[in-house]
C-alpha positions in Angstrom: -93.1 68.8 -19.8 -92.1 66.3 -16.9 -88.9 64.9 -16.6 -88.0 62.0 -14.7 -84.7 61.5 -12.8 -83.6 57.6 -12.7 -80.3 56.8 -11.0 -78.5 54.1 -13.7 -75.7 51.7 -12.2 -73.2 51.0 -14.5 -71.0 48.0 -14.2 -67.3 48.6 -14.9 -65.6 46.4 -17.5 -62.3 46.2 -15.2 -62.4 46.9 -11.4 -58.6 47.4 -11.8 -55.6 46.2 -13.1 -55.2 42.5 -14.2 -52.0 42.1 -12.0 -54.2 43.0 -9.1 -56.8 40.9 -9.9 -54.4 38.0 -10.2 -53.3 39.0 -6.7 -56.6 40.4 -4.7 -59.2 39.2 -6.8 -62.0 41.1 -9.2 -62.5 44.2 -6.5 -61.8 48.0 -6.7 -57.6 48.3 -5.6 -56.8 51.1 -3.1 -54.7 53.8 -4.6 -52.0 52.1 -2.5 -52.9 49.0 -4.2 -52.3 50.3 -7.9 -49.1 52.8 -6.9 -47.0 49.7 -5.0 -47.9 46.6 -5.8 -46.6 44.0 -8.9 -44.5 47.2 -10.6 -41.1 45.7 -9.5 -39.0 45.2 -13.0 -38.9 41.8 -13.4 -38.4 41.2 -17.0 -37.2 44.3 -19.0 -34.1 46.0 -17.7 -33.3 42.5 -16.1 -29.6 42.6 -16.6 -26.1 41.3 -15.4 -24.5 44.9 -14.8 -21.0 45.1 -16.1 -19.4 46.7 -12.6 -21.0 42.6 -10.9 -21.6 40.3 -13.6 -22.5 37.6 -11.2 -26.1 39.4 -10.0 -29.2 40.6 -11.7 -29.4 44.5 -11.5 -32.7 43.7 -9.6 -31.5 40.4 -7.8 -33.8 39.0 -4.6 -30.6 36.8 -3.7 -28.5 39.9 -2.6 -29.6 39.7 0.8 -30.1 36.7 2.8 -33.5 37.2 3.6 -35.7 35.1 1.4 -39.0 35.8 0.9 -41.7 33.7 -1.4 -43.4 36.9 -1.8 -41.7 40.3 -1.7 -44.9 42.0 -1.3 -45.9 40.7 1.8 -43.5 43.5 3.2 -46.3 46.1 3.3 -46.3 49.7 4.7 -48.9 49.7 7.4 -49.0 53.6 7.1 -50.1 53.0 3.1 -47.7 55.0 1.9 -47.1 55.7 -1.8 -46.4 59.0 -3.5 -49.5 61.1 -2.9 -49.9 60.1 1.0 -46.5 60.9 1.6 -46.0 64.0 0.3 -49.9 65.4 1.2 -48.8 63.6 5.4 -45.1 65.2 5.2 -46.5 68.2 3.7 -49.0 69.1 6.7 -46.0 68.3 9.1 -43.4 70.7 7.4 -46.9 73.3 7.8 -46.4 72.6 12.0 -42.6 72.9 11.7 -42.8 76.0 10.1 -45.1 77.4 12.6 -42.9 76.4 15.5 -39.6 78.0 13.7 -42.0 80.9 13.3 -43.1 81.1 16.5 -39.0 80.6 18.6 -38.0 82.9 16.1 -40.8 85.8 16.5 -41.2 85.7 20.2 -37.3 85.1 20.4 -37.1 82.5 22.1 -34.0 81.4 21.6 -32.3 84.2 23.2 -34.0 82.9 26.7 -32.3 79.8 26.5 -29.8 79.2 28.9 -26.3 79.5 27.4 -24.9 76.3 29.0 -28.1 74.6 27.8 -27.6 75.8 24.3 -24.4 74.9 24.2 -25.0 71.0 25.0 -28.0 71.6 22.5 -25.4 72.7 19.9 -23.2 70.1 20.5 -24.8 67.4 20.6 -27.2 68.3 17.6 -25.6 70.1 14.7 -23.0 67.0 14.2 -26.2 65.3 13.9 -27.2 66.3 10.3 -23.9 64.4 9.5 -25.6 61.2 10.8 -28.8 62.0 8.6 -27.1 62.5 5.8 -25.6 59.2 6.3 -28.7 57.6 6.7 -29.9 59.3 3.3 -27.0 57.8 1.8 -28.0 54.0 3.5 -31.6 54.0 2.8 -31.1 54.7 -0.6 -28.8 52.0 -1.0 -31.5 49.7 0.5 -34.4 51.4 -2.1 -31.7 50.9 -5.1 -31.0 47.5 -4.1 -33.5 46.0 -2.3 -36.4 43.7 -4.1 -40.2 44.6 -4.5 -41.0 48.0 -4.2 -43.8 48.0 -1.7 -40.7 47.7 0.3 -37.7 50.0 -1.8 -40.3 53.1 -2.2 -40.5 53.5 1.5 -37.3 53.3 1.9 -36.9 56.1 -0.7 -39.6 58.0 1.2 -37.0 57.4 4.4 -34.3 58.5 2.7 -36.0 62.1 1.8 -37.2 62.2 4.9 -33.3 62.0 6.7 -32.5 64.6 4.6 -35.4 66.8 5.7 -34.0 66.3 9.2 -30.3 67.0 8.3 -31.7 70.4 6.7 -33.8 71.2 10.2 -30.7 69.9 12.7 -28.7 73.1 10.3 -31.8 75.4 10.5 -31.4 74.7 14.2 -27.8 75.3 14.3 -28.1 78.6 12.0 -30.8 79.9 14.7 -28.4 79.4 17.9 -25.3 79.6 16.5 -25.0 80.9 13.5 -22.5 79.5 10.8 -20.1 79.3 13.2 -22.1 76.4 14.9 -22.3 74.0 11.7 -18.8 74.3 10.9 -17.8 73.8 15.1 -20.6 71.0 14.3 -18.7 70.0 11.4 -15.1 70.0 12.8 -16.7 67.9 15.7 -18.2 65.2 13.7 -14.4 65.0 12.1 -12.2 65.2 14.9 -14.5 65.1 18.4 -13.7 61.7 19.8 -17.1 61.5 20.8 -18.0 61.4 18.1 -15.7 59.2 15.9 -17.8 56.0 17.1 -21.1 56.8 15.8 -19.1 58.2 12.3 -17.3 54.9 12.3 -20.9 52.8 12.3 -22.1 55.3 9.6 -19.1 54.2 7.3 -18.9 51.3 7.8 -23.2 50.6 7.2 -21.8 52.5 3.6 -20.1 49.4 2.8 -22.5 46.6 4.0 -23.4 45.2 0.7 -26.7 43.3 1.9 -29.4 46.0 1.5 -31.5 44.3 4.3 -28.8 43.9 7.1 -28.1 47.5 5.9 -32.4 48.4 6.5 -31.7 46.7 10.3 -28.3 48.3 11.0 -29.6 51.6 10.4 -33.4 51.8 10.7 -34.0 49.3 13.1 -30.4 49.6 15.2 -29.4 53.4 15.0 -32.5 54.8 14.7 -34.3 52.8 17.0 -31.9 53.8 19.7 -30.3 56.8 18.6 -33.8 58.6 18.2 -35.4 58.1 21.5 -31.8 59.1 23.6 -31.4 62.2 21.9 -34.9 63.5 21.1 -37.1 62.0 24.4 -34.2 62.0 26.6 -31.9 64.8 26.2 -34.3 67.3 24.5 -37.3 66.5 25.7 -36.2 65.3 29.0 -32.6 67.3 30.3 -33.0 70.4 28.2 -36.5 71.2 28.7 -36.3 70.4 32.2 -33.8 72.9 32.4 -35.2 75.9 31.0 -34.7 74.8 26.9 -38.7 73.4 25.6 -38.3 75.8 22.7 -35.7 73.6 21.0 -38.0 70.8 22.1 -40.5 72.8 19.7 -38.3 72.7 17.0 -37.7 69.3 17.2 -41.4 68.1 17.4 -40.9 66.7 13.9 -38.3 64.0 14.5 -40.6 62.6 17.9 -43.3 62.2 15.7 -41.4 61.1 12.8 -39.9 58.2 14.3 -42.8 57.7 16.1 -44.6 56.6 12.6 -42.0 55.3 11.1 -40.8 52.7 13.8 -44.3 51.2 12.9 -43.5 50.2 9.3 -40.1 49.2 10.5 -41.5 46.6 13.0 -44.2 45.6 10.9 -41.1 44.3 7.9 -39.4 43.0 10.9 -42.1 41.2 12.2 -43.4 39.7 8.6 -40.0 38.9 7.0 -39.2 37.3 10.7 -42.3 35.0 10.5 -41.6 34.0 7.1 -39.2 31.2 8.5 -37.1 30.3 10.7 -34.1 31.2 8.3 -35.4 34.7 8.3 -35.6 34.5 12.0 -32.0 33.7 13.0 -30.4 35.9 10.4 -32.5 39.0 11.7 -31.3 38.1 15.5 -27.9 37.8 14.5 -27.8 41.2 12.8 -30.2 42.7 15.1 -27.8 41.6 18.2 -24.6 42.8 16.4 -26.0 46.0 15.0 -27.6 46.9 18.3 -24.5 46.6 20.5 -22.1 48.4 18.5 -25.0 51.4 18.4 -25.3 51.7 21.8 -21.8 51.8 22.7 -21.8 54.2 19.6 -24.0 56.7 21.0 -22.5 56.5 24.3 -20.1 58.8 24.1 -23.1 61.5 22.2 -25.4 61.0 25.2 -22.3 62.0 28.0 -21.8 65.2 26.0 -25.5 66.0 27.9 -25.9 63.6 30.8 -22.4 63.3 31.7 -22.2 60.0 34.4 -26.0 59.0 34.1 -25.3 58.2 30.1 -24.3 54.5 30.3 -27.7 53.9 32.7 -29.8 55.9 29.9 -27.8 54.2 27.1 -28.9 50.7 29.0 -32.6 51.4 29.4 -32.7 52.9 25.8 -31.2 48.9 24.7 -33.8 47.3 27.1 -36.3 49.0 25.3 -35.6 48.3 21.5 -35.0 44.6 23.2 -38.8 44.9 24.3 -40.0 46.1 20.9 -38.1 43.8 18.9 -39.8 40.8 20.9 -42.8 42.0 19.9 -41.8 41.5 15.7 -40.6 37.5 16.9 -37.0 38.8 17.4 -35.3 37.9 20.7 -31.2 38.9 21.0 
């Protein structure tokens, strides 16, 4: 008996959803596509809460951005639940390895003791700061409109508190628990310190979840990142005899390496929506970015001492240059 093979193309009835259709057209959707876009609760739970009966629980006119389409605020990284967690996943892999390997060859023991000193000060306080930004990201995700823009911010979130848990693993390996509550006690009472805790509280209070997503993603992170992570890690403690905490801190470089991309690409969309969007993103940009650098001051002399307000100055020029790059000029 002969049997013959025919291939058989079978048309699909839908090629996805009918919300993407109405938005991209009768074509396959990414899995990006169907996890992000349209889902935003528009109709049901669509409620004047009790605790602010003069706003919708999901309310666009929160912030004053305005944006004809929320959606146009996409994540160029296409992030949605199963890319994050499979791309974070593979990193945690490589930070585990470089914990493994400092701890196994013991590393950390050839560190210089001034340089782990300044490494203990000026990190372990840190995890303070992440947690704060957990706290202001999520804010932005629960308040924020659309979410091809709110589940990033979610996925920011998460990802703070992954670095608040490896600035403590940090602490634990050079200090012991002695050097998170010194970190602790310096976050309270350092006056060093007291600036940067002073922008965290007050960003807890800013009530507009987009001037919130500049002040702390944009602002903070965009300076605060770069100083302590390029400059004083990578830069004056490895210099100095310290690269194995630059290998434990591989995973913020990168991190804010990828995320400052979906950061500028918000920036530059909602910015080139109108000119509205334009001047209110300078204005907060400008006052957000001032009162972090002369926040993180007083962080970077606890490591570079008298150069500081120079670093500080080229770290501003910098996010300057970038941010003229999204259409923003302060």
């Amino acid at each position: 008996m002969q049997i013959d093979l025919r291939t058989v193309s079978i048309q699909p009835q839908r090629q996805a959803f009918d919300h993407l259709v109405r938005r991209f057209g009768d074509k396959p959707a990414s899995r990006y596509q169907e996890g992000s876009y349209d889902i935003q609760a528009t109709e049901n739970l669509h409620y004047r809460p009790t605790w602010d009966p003069d706003q919708l629980i999901y309310d666009k006119s929160i912030t004053r951005i305005v944006m004809a389409d929320w959606y146009a605020l996409k994540d160029p990284r296409q992030f949605y639940y199963n890319t994050y967690t499979l791309a974070r996943a593979r990193q945690q892999e490589t930070t585990e390895a470089n914990f493994s390997f400092v701890e196994s060859r013991g590393l950390a023991e050839m560190i210089p003791e001034d340089l782990k000193q300044t490494a203990l000060k000026v990190l372990v306080p840190l995890r303070h700061a992440a947690w704060g930004a957990n706290q202001n990201n999520t804010f932005v995700c629960g308040y924020g409109y659309a979410a091809i823009f709110t589940q990033a911010c979610m996925f920011h979130a998460m990802d703070n508190l992954g670095i608040a848990q490896y600035l403590s693993r940090i602490g634990l390996l050079l200090g012991d628990t002695e050097a998170l509550d010194d970190g602790k006690k310096a976050w309270l009472e350092d006056e060093a310190w007291q600036p940067l805790r002073r922008y965290l509280e007050d960003c807890l209070v800013v009530r507009d979840p987009f001037e919130l997503f500049v002040a702390q993603n944009l602002a903070l992170d965009g300076l605060l990142y770069p100083l302590v992570y390029e400059r004083i890690v990578d830069g004056y403690l490895s210099s100095g005899g310290a690269s194995a905490i630059a290998m434990l801190t591989q995973f913020m470089n990168d991190w804010h390496d990828e995320t400052r991309k979906w950061i500028d690409a918000v920036l530059k969309t909602a910015a080139a929506e109108s000119g509205h969007n334009r001047e209110v993103l300078q204005e907060w940009c400008a006052k957000w970015g001032a009162r972090a650098a002369a926040a993180l001051l007083p962080v970077a002399r606890l490591a570079l001492g008298s150069a500081a307000e120079e670093v500080v100055g080229e770290e501003m020029a910098a996010l300057k240059a970038r941010l003229i790059k999204t259409g923003i000029e302060i």
